[in-house]
N, C-alpha and C positions, 0 to 999 in steps of 0.2 A: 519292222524293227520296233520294240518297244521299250524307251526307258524307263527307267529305274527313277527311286528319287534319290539315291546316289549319284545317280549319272547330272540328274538336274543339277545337284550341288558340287558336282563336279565343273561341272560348265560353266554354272555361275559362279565359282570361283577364278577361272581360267579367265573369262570373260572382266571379272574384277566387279561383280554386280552382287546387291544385297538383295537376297529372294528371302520374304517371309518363313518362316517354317510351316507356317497353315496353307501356304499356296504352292507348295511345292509339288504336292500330287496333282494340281490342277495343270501347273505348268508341263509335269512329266505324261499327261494326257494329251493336253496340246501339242507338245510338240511332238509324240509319236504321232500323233495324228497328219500332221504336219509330212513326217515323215515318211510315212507310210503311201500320203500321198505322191508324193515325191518316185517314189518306188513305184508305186501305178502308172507313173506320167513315162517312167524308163523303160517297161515293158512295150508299150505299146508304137506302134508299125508307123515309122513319120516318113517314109522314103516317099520321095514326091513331091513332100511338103518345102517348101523354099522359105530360111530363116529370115525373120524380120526383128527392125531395130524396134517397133514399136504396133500394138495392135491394130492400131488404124492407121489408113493411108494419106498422109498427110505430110507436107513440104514443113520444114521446119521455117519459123518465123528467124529473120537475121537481121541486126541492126547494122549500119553500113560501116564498113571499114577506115573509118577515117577517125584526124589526129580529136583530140575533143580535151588536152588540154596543154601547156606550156613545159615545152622541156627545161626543167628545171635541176638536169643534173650535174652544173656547173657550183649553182647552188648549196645543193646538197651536198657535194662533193668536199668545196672546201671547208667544210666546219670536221671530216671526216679525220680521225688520227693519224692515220698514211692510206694514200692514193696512187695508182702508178698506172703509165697507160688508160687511163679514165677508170679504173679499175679498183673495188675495195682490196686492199690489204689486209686478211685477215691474222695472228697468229695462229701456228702451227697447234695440231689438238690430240693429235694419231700420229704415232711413230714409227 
């Protein structure tokens, strides 16, 4: 698939993003290219292959589950404009 530089300026509209006008054919290169690779990766034959979260195999690092600091939501609570069951009270926003 190859885009346009309409398409680019479509996208980066959409997206809410300021693209030069002098880069815009650069970008509508890249990201066909992008794309297209994308398109090679779907053709090709993965049965077999078992999906992974990450390239290499490896345990993820995890700090310990414990409290590390003061519950303070008594605190916070009471300077709160209404509270109820420990619970913020918001007003109503959607009808």
């Amino acid at each position: 698939m190859t885009l346009t530089a309409d398409d680019v300026n479509k996208i980066a509209h959409l997206a809410r993003l300021g693209i030069d006008k002098e880069d815009v054919d650069s970008y509508a290169k890249d990201l066909s290219g992008m794309l297209e690779l994308m398109t090679q990766m779907g053709e090709l034959d993965a049965t077999g292959v078992e999906p992974m979260a990450h390239p290499l195999d490896q345990v993820q690092r995890l700090r310990p589950d414990v409290v590390t600091e003061a519950d303070q939501r008594g605190h916070f609570q009471a300077i709160a404009p209404q509270v109820e069951d420990s619970l913020y009270l918001v007003p109503k926003v959607i009808e």
